[in-house]
N, C-alpha and C positions, 0 to 999 in steps of 0.2 A: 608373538602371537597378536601382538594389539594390531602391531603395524601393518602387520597382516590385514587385521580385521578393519582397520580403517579405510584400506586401499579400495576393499568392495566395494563395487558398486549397489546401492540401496536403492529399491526401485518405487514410488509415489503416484498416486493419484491426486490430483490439484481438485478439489469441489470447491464451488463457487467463487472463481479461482481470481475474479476480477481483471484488475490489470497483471498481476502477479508478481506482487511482493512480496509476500506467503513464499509462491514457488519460488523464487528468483534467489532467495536466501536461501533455499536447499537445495539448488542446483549449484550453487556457491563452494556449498558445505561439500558436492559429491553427488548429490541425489543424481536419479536419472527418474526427468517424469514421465511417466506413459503415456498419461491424458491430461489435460484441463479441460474441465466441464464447467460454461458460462454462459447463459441468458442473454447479455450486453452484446451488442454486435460491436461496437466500438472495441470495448477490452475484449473480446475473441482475437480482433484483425492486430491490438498489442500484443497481444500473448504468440501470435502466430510470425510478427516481426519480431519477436523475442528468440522464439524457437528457430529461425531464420539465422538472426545473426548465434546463437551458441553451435551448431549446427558449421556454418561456416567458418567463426575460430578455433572450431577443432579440427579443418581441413584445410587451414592453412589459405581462406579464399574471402579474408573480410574486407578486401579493396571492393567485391560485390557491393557488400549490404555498405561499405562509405561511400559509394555511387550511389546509393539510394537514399541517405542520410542529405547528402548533399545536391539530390535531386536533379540525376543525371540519370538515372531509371526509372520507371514506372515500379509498384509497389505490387503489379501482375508478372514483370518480370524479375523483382527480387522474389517472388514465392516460386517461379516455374526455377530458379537458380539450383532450387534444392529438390530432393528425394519428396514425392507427393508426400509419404508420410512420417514428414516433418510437421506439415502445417495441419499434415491429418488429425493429428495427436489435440488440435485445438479441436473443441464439440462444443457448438455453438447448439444451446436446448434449454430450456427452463426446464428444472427438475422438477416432474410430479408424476402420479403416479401413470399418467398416459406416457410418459417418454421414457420410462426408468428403464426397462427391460429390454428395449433398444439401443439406450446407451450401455446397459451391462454386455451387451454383444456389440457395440464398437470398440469400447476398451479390450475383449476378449483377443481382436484381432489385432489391434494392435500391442498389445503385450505379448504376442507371439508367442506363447506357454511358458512365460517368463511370471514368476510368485511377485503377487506387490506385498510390498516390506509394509509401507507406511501408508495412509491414507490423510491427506492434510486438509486443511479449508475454515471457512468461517461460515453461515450462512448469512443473510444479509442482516445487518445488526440495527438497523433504525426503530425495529421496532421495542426492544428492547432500552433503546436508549430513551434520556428523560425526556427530550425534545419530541421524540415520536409520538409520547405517552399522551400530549398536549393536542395532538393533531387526530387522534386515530386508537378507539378503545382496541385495546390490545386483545380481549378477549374475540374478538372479529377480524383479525390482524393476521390472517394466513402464515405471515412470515416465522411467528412464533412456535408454528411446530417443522418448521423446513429442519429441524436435527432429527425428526422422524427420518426423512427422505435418507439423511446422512448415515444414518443407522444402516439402513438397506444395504448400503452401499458395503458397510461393515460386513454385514450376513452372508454376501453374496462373495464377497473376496478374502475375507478371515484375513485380514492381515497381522500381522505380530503386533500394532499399534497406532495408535493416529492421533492427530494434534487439530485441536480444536480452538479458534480462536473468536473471543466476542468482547462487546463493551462490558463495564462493569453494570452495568443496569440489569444484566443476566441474572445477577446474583438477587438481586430484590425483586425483580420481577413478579407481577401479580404475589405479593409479599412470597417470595420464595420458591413457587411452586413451580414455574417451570423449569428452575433448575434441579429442585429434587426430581421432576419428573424426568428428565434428560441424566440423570443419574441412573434411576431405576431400573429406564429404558435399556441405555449401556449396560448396565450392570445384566441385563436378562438376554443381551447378546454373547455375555461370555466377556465382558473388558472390567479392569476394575478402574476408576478414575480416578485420577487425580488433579489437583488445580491448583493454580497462584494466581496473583493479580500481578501483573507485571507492566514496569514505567521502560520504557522505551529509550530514555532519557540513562539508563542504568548499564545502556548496552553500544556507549558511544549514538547513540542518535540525537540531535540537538535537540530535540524537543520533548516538549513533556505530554506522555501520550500512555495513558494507563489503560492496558486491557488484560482480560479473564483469558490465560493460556490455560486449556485443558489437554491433559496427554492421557492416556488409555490404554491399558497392555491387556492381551489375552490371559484369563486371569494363572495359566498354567504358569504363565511364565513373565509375572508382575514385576518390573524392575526402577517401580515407587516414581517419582517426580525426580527429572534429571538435574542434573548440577550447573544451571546456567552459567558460565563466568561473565562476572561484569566486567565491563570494559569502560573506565575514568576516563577523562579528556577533560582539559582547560580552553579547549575550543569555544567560539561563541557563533552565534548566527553569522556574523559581519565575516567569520573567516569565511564562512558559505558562501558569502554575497560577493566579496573583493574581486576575486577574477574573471566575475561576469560583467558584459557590456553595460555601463548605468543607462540604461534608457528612458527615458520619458514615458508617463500613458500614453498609451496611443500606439507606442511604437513596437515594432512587430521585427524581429531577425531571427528567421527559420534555419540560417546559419552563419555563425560570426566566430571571429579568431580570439580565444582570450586577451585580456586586457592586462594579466599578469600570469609573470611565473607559478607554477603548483606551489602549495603549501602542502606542511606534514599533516593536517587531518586530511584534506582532500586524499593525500594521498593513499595512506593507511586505513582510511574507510574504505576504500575503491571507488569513491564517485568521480574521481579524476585521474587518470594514470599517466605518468611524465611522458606517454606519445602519444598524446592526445590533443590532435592540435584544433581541434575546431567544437566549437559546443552550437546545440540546435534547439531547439524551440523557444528562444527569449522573448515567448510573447506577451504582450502586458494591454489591460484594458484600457480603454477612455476613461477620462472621470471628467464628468462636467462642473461648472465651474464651483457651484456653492459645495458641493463635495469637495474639491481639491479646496475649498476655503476650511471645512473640515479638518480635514488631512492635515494640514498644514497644523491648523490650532491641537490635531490630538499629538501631535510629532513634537510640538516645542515644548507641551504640557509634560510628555512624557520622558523627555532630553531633560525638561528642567527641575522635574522632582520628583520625576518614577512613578506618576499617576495617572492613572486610565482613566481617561474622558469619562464621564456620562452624558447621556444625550442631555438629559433635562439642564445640566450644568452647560451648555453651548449657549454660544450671544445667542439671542433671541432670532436676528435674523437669518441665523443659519438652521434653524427649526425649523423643516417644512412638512414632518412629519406629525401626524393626527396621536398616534400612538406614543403618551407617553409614562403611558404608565409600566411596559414590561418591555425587555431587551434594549433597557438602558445601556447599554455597554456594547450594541450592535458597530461602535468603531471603536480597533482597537488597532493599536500600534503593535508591532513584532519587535521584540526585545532583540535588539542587535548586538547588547553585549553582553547577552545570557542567551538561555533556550527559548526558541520560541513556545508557544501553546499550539493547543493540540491543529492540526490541520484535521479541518473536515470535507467533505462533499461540499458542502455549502459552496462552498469558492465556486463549483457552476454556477451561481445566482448573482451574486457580488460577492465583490472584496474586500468590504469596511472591515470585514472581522480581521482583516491580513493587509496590515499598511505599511508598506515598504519601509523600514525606520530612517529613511536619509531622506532628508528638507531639500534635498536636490533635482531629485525624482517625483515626489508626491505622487504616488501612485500606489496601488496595492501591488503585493507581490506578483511575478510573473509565473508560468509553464513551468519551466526549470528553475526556479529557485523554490514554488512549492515542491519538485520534485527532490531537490537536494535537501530541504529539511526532512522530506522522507526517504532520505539516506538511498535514491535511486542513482546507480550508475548515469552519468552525463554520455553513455552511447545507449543508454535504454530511450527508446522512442517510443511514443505515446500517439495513438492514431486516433481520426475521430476530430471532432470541432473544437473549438476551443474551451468552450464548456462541456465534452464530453471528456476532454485530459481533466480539467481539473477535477470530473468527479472521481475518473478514474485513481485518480492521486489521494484524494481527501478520505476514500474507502481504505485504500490497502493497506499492509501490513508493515511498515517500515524494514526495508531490506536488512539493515545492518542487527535489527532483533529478531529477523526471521533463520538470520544464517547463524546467528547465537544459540537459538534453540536447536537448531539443525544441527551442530556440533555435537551440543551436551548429547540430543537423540542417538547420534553415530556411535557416540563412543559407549553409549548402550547396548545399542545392537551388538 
């Protein structure tokens, strides 16, 4: 009977879906998702070249979307490749209460009177977080009731259950209260909640990335907070980094041939699969010179005693900032031979917080290697500017703790 119940297919709604590393981990697991509903026009046209290439590896036709990888097609003709509603299934909207009832009649059609099992998503978490708290009184801060919107969503499709994901700041928030009230809320929809704080780091992903999973069962049929399995590795950053092209700042390869053989974490995470022969977006920024003078000094400080710069600690000459009394630690080296720290959005802005750890390169991290510390497949493509991948990146859900949860949820069902 498990085996049985495993093979189901389980069907999802993506809310606030980003780039989709939330979804991408439950389509991994099995899911089948109806819709993802996303504001960003950047992460829509990902999620739509996401839905493209699964869509064509279950039809046997991915020489397509490696012509478009490779950029041998237009990105008009890998979407006309497939069934319109493949990419229909992406709903480009900002959730509020003028578009809800629109989008609940787009999803309608396209679930074709098929029951959605699950309901998944985060909504946008900066406001919650400490750094937002500094920028933008929270009590003014729209974002903080967007789990209203997500509620709706609840109401209107009763699904068996839903997973909710946010930073820890959710939890102290205006000391407590909008998480009690996102309880109550739930709680007077018919779900009963439940929650953990969970390290990312716990579930094979190299990095240390702690956030608030919430899951939710209709309260008839409550089946408590599932049974994550962790998954250990002796892996380190550097295994991440080895096979990609070492490039200079500056330098930009939208497609290149790895530099070495796969390894066993590559390949048991899935970010690299042994016939996989070309990896794409190695893009990496400029850095001008007294930065890369930076770089350099936080790379040997940190090679030679495991200690993170502080700005006020730099020669004097390399100070050109006014600002020294807060975000001392604005450069920071990536532990190459441990986990890295948390990838955020920021990386749209700069890259001091993410410095390549090799004296070779002096650079910050690229495209694809913030995307492999967020445990994304190396054929997941990222659309949008170079600053709209990395936000897309530094938001989502790390794949390899998205498919983890996605599991334990299956074997609930």
């Amino acid at each position: 009977m498990l085996l049985k119940a495993m093979a189901k297919k389980y069907t999802i709604i993506d809310l606030f879906a980003g780039a989709g590393g939330l979804s991408e981990g439950f389509v991994q697991a099995g899911f089948v998702p109806i819709a993802h509903v996303e504001m960003d026009k950047d992460a829509c046209n990902t999620l739509r070249t996401r839905c493209c290439y699964h869509y064509l590896r279950a039809n046997n036709q991915l020489d397509i979307y490696y012509k478009y990888l490779k950029g041998e097609i237009s990105r008009e003709i890998l979407y006309t490749s497939v069934p319109a509603e493949v990419t229909n299934a992406v709903i480009n909207v900002e959730i509020s209460d003028y578009t809800i009832n629109d989008t609940f009649d787009k999803i309608k059609l396209l679930a074709k009177g098929r029951k959605i099992d699950m309901i998944i998503g985060g909504p946008p978490c900066q406001a919650y977080s400490l750094l937002g708290r500094h920028r933008k009184t929270m009590e003014n801060d729209p974002r903080t009731l967007l789990y209203l919107q997500y509620g709706k969503f609840l109401k209107e499709f009763s699904p068996k259950g839903f997973v909710f994901e946010n930073v820890p700041g959710l939890l102290s928030a205006k000391k407590g209260e909008h998480f009690q009230n996102l309880q109550t809320y739930f709680d007077e929809l018919g779900y009963k909640v439940h929650f953990k704080m969970l390290n990312a780091s716990d579930y094979g992903v190299l990095q240390e990335r702690r956030r608030i999973i919430i899951v939710g069962w209709q309260k008839d049929n409550d089946m408590g907070y599932p049974e994550i399995k962790k998954a250990s590795t002796d892996a380190v950053v550097n295994d991440i980094l080895e096979d990609l092209p070492l490039l200079k700042a500056g330098e930009n390869e939208m497609v290149s041939l790895y530099k070495k053989k796969n390894n066993s974490y590559l390949r048991e995470s899935g970010i690299r699969a042994d016939d996989e022969i070309f990896v794409t977006q190695n893009i990496t920024r400029s850095v001008n010179a007294n930065d890369a003078s930076i770089y350099a000094y936080a790379i040997k400080l940190w090679d030679s005693e495991q200690v993170r710069v502080k700005y006020t600690d730099l020669p004097i000459e390399f100070r050109t900032q006014k600002n020294e009394d807060s975000f001392l630690d604005r450069f920071k080296v990536v532990n190459g031979k441990g986990k890295a720290h948390t990838v955020v959005a920021h990386l749209a802005k700069d890259g001091h917080y993410y410095i390549h750890p090799s004296l070779d390169v002096c650079r910050s991290i690229s495209v694809r290697e913030a995307a492999r510390m967020q445990s994304f497949p190396d054929n997941f493509y990222f659309e949008g500017s170079r600053s709209a991948m990395f936000k897309q990146i530094g938001n989502a859900v790390p794949v390899l703790m998205a498919k983890k949860i996605a599991e334990s949820i299956k074997i609930l069902l």
